[in-house]
DSSP file (Angstrom, degrees, kcal/mol; ACC not computed):
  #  RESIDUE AA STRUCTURE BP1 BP2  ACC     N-H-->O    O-->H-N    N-H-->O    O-->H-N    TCO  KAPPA ALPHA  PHI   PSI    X-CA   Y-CA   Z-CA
    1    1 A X              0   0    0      0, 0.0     2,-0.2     0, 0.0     3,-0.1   0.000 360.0 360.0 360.0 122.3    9.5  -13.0  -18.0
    2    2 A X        -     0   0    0      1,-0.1     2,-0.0     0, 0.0     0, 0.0  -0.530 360.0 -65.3 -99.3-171.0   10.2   -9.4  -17.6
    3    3 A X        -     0   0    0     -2,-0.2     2,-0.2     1,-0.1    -1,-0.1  -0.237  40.4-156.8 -69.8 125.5   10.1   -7.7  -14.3
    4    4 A X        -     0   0    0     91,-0.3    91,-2.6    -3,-0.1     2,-0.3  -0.730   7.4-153.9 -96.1 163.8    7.0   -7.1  -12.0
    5    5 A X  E     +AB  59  94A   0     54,-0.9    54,-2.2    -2,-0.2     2,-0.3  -0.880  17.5 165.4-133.2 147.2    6.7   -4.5   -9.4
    6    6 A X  E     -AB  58  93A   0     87,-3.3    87,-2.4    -2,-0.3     2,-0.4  -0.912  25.2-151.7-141.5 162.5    4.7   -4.4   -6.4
    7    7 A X  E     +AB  57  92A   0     50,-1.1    50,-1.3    -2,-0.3     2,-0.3  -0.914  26.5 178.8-127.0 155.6    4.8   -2.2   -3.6
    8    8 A X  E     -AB  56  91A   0     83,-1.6    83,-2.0    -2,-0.4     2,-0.3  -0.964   5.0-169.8-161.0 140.7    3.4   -4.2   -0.3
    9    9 A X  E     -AB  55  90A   0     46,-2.5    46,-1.6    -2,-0.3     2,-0.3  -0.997  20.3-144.0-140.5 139.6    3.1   -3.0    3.4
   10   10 A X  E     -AB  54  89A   0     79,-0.5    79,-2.5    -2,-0.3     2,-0.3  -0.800  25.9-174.2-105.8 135.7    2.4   -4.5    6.9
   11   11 A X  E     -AB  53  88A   0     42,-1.7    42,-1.6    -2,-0.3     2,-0.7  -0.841  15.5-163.4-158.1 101.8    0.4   -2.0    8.8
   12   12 A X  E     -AB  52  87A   0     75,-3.9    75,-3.1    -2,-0.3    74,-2.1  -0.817  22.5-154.7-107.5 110.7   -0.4   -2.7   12.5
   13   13 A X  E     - B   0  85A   0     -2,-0.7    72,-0.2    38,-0.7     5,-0.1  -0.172  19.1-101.1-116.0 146.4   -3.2   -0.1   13.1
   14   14 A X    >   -     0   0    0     70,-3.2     3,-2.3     1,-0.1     4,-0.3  -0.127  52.5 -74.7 -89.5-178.1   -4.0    1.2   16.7
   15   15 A X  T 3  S-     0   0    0      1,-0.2    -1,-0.1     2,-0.1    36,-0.0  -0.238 114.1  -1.1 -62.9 139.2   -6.6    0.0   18.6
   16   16 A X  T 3  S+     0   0    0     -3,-0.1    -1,-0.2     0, 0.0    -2,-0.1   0.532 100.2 105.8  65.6  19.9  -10.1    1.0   17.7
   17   17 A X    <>  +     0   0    0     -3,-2.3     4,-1.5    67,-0.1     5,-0.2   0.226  49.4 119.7-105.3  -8.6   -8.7    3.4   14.6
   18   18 A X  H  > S+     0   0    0      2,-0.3     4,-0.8    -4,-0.3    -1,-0.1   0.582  71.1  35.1 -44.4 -33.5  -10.0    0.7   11.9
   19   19 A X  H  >>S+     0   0    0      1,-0.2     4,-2.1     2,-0.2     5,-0.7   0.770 114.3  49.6 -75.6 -42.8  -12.1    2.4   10.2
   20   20 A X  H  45S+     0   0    0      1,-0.2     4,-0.5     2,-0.2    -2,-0.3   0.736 113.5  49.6 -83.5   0.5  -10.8    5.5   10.0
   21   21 A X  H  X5S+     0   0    0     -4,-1.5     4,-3.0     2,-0.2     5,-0.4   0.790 103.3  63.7 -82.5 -38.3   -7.5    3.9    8.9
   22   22 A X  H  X5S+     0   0    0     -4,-0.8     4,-2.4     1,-0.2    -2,-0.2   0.932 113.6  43.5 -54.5 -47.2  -10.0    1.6    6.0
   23   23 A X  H  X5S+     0   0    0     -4,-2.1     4,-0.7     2,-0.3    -1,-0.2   0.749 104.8  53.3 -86.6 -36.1  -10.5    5.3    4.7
   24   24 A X  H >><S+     0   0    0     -5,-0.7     4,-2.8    -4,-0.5     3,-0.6   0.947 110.8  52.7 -72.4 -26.4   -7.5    6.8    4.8
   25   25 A X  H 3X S+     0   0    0     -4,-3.0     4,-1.4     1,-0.3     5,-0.5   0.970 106.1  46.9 -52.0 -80.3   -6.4    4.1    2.9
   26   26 A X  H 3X S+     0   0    0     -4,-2.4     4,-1.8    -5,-0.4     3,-0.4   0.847 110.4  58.9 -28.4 -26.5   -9.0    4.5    0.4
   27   27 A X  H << S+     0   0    0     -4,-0.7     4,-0.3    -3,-0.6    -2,-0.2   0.963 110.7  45.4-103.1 -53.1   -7.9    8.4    0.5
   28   28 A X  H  X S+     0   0    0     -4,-2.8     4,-1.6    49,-0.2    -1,-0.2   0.374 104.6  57.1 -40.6 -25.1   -4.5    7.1   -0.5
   29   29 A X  H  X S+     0   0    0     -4,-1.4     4,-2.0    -3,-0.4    -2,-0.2   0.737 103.1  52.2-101.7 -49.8   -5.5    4.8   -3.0
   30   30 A X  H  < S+     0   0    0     -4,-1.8     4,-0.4    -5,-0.5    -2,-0.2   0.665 105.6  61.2 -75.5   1.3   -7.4    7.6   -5.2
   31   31 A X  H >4 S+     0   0    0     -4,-0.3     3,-2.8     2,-0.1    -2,-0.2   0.937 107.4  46.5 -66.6 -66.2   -3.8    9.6   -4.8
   32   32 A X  H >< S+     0   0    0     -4,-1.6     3,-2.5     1,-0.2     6,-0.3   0.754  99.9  68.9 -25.9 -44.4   -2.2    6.6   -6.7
   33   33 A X  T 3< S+     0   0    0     -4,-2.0    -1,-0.2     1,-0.3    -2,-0.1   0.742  96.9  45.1 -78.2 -15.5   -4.5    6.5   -9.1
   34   34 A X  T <  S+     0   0    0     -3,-2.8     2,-0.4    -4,-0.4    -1,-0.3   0.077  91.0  96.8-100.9  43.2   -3.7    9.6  -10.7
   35   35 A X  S X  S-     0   0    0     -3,-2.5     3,-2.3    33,-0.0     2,-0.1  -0.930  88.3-105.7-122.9 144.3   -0.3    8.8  -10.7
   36   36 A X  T 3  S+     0   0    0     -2,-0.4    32,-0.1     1,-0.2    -2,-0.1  -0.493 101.6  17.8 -80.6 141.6    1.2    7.1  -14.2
   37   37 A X  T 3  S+     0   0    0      1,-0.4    23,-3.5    -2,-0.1    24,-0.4   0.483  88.4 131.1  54.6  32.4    1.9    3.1  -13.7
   38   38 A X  B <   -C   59   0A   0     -3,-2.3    -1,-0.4    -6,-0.3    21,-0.2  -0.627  38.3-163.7 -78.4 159.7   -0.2    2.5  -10.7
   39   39 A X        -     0   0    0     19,-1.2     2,-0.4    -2,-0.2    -1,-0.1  -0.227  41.6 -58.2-115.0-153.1   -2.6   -0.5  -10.7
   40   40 A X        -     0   0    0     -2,-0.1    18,-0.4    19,-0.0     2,-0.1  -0.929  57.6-148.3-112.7 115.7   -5.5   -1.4   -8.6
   41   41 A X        -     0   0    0     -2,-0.4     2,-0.4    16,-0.2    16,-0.3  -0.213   9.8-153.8 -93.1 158.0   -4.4   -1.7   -4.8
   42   42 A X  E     -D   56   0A   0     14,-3.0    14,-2.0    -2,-0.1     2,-0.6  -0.953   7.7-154.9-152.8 148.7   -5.9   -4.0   -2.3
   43   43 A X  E     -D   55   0A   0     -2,-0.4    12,-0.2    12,-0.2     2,-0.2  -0.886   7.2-171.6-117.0 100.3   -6.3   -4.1    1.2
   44   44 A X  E     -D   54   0A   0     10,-1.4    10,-1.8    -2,-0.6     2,-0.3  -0.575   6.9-158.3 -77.2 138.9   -6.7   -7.1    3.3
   45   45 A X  E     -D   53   0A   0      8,-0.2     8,-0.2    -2,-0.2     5,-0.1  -0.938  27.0-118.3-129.3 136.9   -7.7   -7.2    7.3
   46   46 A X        -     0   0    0      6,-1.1     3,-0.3     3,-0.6     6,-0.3  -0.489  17.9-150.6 -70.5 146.7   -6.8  -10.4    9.4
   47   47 A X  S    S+     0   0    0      1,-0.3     3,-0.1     2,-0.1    -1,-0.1   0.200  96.3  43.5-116.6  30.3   -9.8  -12.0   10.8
   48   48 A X  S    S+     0   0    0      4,-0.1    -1,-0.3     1,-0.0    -2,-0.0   0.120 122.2  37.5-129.0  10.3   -8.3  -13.2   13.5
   49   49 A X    >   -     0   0    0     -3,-0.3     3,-1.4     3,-0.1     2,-1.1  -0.258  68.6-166.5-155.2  52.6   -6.4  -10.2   14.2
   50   50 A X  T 3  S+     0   0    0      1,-0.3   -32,-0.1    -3,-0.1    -3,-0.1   0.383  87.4  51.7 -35.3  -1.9   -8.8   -6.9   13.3
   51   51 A X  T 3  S+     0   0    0     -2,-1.1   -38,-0.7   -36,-0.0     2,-0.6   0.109  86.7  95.7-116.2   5.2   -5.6   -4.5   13.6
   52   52 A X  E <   +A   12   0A   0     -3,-1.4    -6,-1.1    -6,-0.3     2,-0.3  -0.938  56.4 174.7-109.9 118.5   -3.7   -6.3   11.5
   53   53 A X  E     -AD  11  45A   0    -42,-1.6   -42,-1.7    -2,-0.6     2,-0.4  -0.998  20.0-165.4-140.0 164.0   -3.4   -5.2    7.4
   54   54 A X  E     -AD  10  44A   0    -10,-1.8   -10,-1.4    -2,-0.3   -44,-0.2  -0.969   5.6-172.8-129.4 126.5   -1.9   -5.7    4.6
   55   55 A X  E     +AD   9  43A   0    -46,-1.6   -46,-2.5    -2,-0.4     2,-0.2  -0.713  10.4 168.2-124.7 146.9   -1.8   -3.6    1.2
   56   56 A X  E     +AD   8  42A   0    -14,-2.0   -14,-3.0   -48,-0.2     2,-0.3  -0.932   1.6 167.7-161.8 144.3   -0.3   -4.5   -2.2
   57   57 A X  E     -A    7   0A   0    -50,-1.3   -50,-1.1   -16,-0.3   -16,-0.2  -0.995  34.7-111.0-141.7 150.6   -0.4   -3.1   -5.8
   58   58 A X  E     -A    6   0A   0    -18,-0.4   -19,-1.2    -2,-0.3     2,-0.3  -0.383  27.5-166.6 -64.0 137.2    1.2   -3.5   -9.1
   59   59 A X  E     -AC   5  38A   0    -54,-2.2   -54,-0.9   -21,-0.2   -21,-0.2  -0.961  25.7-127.0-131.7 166.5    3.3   -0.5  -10.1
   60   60 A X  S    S-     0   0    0    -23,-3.5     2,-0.2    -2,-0.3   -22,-0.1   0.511  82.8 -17.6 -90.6   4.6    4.3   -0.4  -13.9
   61   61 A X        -     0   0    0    -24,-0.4     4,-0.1     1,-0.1    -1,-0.1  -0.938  67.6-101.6-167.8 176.4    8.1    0.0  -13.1
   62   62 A X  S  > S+     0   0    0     -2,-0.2     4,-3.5     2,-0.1     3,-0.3   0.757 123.1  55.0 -68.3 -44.8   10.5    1.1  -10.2
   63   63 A X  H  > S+     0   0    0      1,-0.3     4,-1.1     2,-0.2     5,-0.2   0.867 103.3  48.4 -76.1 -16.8   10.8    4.2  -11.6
   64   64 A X  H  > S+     0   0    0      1,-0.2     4,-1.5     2,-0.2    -1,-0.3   0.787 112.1  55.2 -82.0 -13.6    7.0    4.8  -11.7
   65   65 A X  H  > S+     0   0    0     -3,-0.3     4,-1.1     2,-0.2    -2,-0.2   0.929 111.6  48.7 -87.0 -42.9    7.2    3.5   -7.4
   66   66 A X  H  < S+     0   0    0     -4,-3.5    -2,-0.2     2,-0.2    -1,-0.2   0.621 106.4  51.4 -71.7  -7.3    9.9    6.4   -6.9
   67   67 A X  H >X S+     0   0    0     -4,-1.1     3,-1.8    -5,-0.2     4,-1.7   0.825 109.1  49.2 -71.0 -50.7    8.0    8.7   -8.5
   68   68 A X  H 3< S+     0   0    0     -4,-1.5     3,-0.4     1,-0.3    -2,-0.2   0.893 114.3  50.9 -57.9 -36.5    5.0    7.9   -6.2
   69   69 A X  T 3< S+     0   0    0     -4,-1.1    -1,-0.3     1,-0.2    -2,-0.2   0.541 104.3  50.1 -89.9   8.9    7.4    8.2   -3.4
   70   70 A X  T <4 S+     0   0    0     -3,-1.8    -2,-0.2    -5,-0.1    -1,-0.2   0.656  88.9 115.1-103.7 -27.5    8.8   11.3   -4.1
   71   71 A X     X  -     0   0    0     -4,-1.7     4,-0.7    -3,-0.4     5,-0.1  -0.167  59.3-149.5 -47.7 133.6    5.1   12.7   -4.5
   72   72 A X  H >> S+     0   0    0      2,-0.2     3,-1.8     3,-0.1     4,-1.2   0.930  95.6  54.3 -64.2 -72.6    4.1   15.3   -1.9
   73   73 A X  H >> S+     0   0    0      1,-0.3     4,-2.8     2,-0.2     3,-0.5   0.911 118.1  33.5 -33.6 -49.3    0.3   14.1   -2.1
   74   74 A X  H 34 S+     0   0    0      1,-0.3     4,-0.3     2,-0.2    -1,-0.3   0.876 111.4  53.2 -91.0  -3.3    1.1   10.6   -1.4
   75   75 A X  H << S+     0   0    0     -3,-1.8    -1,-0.3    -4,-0.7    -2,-0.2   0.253 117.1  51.7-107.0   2.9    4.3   10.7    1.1
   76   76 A X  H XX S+     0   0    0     -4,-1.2     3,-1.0    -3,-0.5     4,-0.7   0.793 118.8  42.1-100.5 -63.3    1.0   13.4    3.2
   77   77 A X  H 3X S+     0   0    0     -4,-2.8     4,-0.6     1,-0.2   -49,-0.2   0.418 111.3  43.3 -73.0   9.1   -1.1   10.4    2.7
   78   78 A X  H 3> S+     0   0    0     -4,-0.3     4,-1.0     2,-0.2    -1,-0.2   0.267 113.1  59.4-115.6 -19.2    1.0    7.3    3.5
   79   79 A X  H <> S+     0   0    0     -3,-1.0     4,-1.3     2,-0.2    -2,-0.2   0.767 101.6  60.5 -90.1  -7.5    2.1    9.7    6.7
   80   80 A X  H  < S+     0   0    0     -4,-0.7     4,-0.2     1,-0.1    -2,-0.2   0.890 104.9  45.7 -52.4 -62.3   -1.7    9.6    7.4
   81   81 A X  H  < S+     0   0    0     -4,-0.6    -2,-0.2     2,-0.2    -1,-0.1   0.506 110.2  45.6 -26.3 -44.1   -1.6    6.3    7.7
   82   82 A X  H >< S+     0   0    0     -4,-1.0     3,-0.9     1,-0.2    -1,-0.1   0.820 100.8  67.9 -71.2 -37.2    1.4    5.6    9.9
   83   83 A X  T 3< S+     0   0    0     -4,-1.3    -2,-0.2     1,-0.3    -1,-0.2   0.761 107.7  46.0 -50.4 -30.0    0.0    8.5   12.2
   84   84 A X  T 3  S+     0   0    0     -4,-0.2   -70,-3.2    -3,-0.1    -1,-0.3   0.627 105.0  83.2 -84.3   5.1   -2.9    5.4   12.6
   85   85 A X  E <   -B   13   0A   0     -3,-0.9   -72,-0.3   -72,-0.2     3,-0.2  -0.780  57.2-163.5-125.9 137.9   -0.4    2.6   13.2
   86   86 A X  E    S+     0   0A   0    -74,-2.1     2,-0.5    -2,-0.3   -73,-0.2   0.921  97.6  23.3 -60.1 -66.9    1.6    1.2   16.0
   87   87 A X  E     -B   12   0A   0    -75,-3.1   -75,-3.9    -3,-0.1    -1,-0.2  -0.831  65.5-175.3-141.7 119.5    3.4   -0.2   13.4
   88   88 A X  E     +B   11   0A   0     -2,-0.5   -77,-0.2    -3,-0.2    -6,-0.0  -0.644   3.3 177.1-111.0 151.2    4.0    0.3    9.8
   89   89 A X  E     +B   10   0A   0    -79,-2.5   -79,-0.5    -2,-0.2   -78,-0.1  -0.372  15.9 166.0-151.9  47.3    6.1   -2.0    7.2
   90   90 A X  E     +B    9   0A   0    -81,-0.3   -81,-0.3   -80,-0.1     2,-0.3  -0.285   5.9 146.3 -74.2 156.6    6.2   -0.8    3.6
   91   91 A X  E     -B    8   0A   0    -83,-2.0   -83,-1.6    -2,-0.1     2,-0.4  -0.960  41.5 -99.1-168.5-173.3    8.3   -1.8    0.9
   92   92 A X  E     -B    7   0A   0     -2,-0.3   -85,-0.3   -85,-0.2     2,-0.2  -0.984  33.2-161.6-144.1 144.3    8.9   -2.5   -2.6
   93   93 A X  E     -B    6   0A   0    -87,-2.4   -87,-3.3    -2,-0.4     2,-0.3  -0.731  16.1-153.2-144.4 162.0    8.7   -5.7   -4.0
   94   94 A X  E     -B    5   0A   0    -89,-0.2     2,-1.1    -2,-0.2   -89,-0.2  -0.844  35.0-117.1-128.4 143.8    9.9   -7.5   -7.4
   95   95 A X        +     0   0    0    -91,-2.6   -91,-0.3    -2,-0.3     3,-0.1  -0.653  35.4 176.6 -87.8 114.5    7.6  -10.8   -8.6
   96   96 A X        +     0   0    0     -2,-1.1     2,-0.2     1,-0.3    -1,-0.2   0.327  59.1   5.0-108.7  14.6   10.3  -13.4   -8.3
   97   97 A X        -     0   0    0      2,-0.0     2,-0.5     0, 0.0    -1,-0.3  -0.659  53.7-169.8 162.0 115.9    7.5  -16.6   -9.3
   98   98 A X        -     0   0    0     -2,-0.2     2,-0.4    -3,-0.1    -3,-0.0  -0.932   5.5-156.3-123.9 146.9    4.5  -17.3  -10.3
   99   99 A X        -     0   0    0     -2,-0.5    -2,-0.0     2,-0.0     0, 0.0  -0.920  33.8-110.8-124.1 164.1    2.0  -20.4  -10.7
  100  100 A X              0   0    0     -2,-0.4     0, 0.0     1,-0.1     0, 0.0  -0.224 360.0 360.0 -68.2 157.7   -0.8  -21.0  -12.8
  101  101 A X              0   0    0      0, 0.0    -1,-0.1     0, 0.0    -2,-0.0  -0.167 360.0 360.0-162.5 360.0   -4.7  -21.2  -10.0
């Protein structure tokens, strides 16, 4: 199997910033997208915990996730983001298993 890449973040948003955090996200997500061997991101909210998210995407390599970090446009938009957050947890992630659903 060769190697997948993910990038994935825990992103604990301050109180009553949810929305406008839903959209900087989004703002962030059309950065990605013109950048070569991004995928289609997603963003999840806890429903038992409205401050609580979690983002993940496919990247087509490492090298193409250090390009993306290296980016001025997205390290201005991923500092957009933290600026909403108590607490931010990004990281970059390798697919170590999968099973068939």
């Amino acid at each position: 199997m060769a190697d997948k890449f993910y990038t994935h973040a825990l992103w604990r948003v301050k109180p009553g910033r949810e929305g406008e955090f839903i959209e900087a996200w989004k703002a962030l997500g059309a950065i990605f997208a013109k950048l070569p061997g991004s995928g289609q991101g997603t963003l999840i909210q806890s429903v038992s915990d409205p401050a609580l998210f979690y983002s993940f995407g496919p990247w087509n390599s490492l090298e193409a996730i250090e390009a993306m970090r290296s980016d001025p446009a997205s390290q201005n938009g991923i500092h957009k983001l933290r600026d909403l957050c108590d607490e931010a947890m990004p990281g970059t992630y390798r697919v170590a298993g999968e099973v068939g659903m």
